[in-house]
matplotlib code that plots the C-alpha trace (Angstrom):
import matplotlib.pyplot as plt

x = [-25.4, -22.3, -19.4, -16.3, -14.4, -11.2, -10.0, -6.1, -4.4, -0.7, 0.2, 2.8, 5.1, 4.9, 5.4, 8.7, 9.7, 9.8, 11.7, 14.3, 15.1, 13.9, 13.5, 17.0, 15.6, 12.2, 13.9, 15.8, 13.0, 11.5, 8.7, 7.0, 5.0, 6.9, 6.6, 2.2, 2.6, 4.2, 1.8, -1.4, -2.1, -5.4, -2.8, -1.2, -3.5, -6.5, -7.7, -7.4, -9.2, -11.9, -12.2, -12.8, -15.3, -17.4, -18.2, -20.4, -22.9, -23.8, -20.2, -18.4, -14.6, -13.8, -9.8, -7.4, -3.7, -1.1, 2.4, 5.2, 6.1, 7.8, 9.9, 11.4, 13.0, 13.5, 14.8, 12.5, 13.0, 12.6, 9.1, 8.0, 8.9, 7.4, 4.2, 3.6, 3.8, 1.5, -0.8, -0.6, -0.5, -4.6]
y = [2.0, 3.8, 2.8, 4.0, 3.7, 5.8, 2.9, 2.6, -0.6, -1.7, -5.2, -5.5, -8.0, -5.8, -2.7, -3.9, -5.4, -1.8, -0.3, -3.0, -1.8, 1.9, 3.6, 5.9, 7.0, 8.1, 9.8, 11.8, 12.7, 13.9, 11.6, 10.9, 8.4, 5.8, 7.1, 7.6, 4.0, 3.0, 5.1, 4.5, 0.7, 0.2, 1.2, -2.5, -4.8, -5.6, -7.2, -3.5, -2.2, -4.8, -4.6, -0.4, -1.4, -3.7, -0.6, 1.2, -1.9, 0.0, 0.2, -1.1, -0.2, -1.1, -1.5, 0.2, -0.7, 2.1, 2.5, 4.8, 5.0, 1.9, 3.7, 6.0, 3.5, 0.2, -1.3, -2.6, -6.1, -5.0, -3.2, -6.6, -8.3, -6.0, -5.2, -9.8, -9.8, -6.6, -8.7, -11.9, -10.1, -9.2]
z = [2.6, 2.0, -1.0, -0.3, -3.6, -2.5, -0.1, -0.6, 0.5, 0.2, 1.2, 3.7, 1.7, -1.1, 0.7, 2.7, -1.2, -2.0, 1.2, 0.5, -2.6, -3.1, 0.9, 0.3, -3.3, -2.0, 1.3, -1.6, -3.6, -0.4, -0.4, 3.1, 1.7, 3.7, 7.3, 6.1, 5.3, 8.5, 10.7, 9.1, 9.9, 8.1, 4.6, 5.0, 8.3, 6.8, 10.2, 11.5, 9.0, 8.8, 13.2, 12.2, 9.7, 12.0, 13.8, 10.7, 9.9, 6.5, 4.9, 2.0, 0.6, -2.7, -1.9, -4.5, -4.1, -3.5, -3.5, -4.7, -8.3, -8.8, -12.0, -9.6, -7.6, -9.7, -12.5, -14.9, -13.9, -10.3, -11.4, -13.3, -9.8, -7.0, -9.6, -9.5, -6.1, -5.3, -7.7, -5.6, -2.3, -3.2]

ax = plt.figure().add_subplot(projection="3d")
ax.plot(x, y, z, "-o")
ax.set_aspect("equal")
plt.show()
């Protein structure tokens, strides 16, 4: 059996919370994070990931939620906010 405890996840309602209100600040801080987001399905559809997992009988992801740094492109109330509904979205 095989852990795989580097598994990164970002839910999709969280992570199109965040392009609402911070995509233009991470395109100027140069940050491709959003188009790896975008292109790497198994990041935000779990059902994905789960139909890739099926495939190795003798794996196990321990899921750790990713995203941008939410000070670089919200308020503090916004952070309070998007961090509740990252919470929620697990």
């Amino acid at each position: 059996m095989k852990i795989d405890i580097y598994s990164h996840i970002v839910p999709r309602k969280y992570w199109d919370s965040v392009m609402r209100i911070g995509a233009d600040r991470l395109l100027e801080l140069g940050s491709r994070e959003a188009l790896g987001v975008e292109l790497t399905r198994t990041l935000w559809n779990l059902a994905e990931r789960f139909r890739i997992m099926d495939n190795y009988d003798a794996l196990i992801q321990d899921l750790t939620p990713s995203g941008p740094p939410l000070e670089l492109i919200a308020t503090p109330q916004e952070e309070t906010k998007r961090i509740m509904m990252k919470n929620l979205s697990l």
